[in-house]
C-alpha positions in Angstrom: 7.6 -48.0 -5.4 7.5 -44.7 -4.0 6.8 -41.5 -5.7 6.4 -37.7 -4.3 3.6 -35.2 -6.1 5.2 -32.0 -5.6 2.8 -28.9 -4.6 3.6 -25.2 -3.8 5.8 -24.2 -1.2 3.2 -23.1 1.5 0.3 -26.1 0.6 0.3 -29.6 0.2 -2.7 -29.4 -0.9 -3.7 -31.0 -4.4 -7.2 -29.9 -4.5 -10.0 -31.9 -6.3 -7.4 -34.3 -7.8 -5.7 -35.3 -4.8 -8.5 -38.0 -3.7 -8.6 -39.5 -6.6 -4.8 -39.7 -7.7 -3.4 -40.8 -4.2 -6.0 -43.8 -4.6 -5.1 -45.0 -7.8 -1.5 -44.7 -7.0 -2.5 -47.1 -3.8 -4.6 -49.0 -6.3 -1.6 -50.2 -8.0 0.3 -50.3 -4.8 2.2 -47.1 -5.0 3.4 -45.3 -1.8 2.7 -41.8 -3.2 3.3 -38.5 -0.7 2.7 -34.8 -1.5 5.6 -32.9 -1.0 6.3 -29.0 -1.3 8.9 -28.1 -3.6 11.8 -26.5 -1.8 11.4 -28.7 1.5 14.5 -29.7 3.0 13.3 -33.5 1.9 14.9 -37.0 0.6 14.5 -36.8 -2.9 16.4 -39.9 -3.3 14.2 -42.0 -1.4 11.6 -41.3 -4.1 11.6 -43.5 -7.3 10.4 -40.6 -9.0 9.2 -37.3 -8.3 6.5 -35.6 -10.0 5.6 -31.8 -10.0 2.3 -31.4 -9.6 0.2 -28.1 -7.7 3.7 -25.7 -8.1 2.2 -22.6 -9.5 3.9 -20.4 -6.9 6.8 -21.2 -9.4 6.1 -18.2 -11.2 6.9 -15.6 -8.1 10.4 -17.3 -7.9 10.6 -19.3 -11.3 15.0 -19.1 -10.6 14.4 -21.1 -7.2 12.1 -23.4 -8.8 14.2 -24.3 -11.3 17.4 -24.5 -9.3 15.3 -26.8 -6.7 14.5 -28.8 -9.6 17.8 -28.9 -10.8 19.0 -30.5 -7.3 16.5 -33.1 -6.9 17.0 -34.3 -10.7 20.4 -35.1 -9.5 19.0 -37.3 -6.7 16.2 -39.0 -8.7 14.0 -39.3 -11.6 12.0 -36.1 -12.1 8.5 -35.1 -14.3 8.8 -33.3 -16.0 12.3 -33.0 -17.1 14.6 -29.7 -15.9 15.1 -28.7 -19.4 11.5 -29.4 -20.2 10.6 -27.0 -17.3 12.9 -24.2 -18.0 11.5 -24.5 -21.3 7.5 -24.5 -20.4 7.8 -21.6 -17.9 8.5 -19.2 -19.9 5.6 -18.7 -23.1 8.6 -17.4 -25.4 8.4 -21.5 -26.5 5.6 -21.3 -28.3 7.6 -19.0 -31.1 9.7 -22.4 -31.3 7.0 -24.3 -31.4 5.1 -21.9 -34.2 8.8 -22.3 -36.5 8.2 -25.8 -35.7 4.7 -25.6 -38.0 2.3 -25.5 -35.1 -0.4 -22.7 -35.7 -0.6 -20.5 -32.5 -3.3 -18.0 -31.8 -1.3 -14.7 -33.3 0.9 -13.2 -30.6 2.8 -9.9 -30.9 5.7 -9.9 -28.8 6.9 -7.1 -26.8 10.3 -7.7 -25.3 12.2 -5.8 -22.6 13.1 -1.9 -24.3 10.6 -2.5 -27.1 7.5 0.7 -26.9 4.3 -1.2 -26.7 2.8 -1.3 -30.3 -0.3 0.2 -31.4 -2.9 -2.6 -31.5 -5.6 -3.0 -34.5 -7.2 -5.9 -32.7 -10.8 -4.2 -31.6 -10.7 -7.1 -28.6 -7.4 -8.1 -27.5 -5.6 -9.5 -24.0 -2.2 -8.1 -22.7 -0.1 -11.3 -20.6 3.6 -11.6 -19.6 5.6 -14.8 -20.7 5.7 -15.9 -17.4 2.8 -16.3 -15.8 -0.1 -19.1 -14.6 -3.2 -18.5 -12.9 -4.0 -15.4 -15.4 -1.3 -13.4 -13.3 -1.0 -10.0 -14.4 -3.2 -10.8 -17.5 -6.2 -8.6 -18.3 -8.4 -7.7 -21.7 -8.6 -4.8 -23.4 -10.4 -3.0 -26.4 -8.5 -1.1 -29.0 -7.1 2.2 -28.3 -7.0 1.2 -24.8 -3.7 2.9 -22.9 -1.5 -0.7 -22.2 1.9 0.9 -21.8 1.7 0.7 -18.0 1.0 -2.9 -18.2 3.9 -3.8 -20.7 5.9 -1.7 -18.5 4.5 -4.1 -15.3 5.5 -7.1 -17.1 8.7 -6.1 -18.5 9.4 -5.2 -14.6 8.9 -8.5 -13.8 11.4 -9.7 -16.2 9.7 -11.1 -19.0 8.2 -10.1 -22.5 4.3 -9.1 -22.9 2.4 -10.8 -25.2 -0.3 -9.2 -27.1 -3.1 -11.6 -28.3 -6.4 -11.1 -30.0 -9.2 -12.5 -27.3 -10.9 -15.1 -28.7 -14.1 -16.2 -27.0 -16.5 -18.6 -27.9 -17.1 -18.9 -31.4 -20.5 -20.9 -32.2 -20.3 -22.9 -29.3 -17.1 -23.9 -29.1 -14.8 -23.3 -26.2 -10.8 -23.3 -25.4 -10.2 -26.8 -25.0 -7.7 -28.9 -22.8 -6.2 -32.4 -24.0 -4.8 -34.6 -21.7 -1.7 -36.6 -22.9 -0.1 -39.3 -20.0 2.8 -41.2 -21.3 1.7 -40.1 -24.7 -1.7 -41.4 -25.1 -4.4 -39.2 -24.9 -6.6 -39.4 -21.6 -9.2 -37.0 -21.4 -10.4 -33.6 -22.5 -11.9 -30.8 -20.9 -13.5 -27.3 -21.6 -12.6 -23.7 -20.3 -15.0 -20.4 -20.2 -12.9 -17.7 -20.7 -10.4 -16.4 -17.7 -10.3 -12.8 -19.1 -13.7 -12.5 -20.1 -14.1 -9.9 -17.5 -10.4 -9.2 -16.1 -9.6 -5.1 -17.3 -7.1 -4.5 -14.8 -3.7 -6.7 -14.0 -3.5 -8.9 -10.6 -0.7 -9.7 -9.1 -2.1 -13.3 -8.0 -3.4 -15.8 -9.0 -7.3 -15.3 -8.4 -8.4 -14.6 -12.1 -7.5 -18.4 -13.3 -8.7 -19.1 -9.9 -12.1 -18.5 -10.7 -12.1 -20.3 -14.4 -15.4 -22.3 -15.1 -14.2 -25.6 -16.2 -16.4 -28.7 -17.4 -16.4 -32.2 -19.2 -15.9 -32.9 -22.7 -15.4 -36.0 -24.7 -12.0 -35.8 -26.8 -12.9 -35.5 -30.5 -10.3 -37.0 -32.8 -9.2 -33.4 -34.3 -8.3 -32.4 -30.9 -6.7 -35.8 -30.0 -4.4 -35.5 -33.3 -3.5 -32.0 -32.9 -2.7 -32.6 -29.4 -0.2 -35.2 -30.3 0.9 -33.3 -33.4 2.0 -30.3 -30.9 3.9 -33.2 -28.7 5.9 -34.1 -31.3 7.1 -30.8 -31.9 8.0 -30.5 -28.0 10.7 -31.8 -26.2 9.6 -35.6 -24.5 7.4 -35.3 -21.8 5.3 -37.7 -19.1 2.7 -35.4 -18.8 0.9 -32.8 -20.5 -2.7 -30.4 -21.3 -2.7 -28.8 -25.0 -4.6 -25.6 -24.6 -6.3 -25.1 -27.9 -9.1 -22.3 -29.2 -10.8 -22.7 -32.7 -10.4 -19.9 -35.3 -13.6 -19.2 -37.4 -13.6 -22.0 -39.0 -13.6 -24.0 -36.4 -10.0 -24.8 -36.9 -7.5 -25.6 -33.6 -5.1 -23.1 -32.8 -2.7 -23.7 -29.9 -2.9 -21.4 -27.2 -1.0 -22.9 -24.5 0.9 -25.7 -24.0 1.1 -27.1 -20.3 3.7 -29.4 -19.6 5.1 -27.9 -16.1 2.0 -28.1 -13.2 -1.2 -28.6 -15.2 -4.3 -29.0 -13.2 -6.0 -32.2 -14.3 -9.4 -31.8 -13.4 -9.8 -35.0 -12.6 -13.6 -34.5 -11.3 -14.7 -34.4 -14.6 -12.5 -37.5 -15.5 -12.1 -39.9 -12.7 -11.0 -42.6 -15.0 -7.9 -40.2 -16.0 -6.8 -40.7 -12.4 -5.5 -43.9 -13.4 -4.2 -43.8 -16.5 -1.5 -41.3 -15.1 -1.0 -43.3 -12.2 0.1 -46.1 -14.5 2.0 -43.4 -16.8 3.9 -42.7 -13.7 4.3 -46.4 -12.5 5.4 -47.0 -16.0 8.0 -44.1 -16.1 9.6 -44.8 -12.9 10.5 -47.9 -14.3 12.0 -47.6 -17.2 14.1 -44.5 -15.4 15.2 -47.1 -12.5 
């Protein structure tokens, strides 16, 4: 069996989960090469192809997608096209909130719409496409934002305007790991914004995000999978969660298009997509 793990156009780097992943793919005798998406390769020669490190996507989200499109008609792709035009823009979680999934409150600012006044006293200002905290930043109330909505709507998306919620008695945004729909691991996140006032264009604010271990309490295991369910199918996926004040899970993000994994906090994770992917290209062949 032979699989590609796609990265961005310019790397083929997949960071700290690379060692790990390419040796439990060869653990279970798996031919698995990084490829860049876009590269004049032969997708067909791949059992399945799985994106991975893209997040360059999101300075040419058309050419991902349309590059997606063309190797989903050579071979079995993760996650679906349709699944990825759907993730890469945040406008989904609106379906997903219909759906009776509890998001963290989101005002939406589209294209022509003034940017409101805000009576959050701490609040974060993001487009609806965007990774890496790209031209994301925090503000206070009565802050001036109407240059940033006017930033993202030049982009060609809608800004989203959230209440920052930090760390609330000790507990952090979460990630949930869910591989072939069993949960895998878990892991926690100090806030990207925490500091961020003024817009990047890059990616260096989520570049710099403090991540650690954390076990996978049952509440965040069935919430994970209760936000799944809601979703379109997927092999692969990190529900992003924070807790109100009452220590209840609100979704924040779902990640179901080129998640890290942090997979030095959870080696054994490594595996258990490895065998989600194994187990996928099989059932597609």
């Amino acid at each position: 069996m032979r699989v590609a793990l796609v990265t961005n156009k310019t790397s083929t780097d997949l960071n700290t989960d690379g060692p790990l992943l390419l040796a439990a793919f060869d653990d279970l005798g798996v031919d698995a090469e990084v490829v860049q998406w876009g590269s004049d390769t032969a997708w067909a020669s791949f059992d399945g192809v799985v994106v991975r490190n893209t997040w360059d996507y999101i300075f040419d989200r058309d050419g991902f997608l349309a590059w997606a499109e063309s190797v989903a008609t050579e071979t079995a792709l993760a996650n679906a096209v349709d699944v990825l035009r759907w993730n890469t823009d945040k406008r989904y979680l609106r379906e997903l909130e219909s759906g009776g999934i509890r998001v963290v409150p989101t005002a939406w600012v589209e294209e022509g719409d003034a940017a409101p006044a805000v009576e959050w006293d701490d609040f974060v200002v993001k487009p609806s496409v965007s990774c890496g905290a790209r031209l994301s930043a925090r503000y206070r109330r009565g802050d001036d934002i109407v240059g940033h909505v006017e930033l993202i709507h030049g982009i060609g998306a809608a800004a989203m305007i959230q209440p920052y919620v930090g760390p609330i008695a000790g507990r952090h945004e979460t990630g949930v790991y869910v591989f072939g729909g069993e949960v895998s691991h878990a892991i926690r996140k100090e806030p990207v914004l925490d500091t961020v006032r003024v817009p990047q264009d890059d990616l260096s604010g989520g570049a710099n995000q403090v991540v650690g271990p954390m076990d996978v309490p049952a509440v965040l295991a069935a919430h994970a999978l209760d936000v799944l369910a809601c979703a379109p199918e997927v092999l692969y996926a990190r529900v992003d969660t924070v807790a109100d004040a009452n220590g209840d899970p609100m979704l924040m993000e779902l990640e179901v298009t080129e998640p890290f994994l942090f997979l030095e906090h959870a080696p054994e994770g490594a595996l258990r997509f490895a065998r989600a992917v194994v187990r996928w290209c099989s059932a597609e062949g």
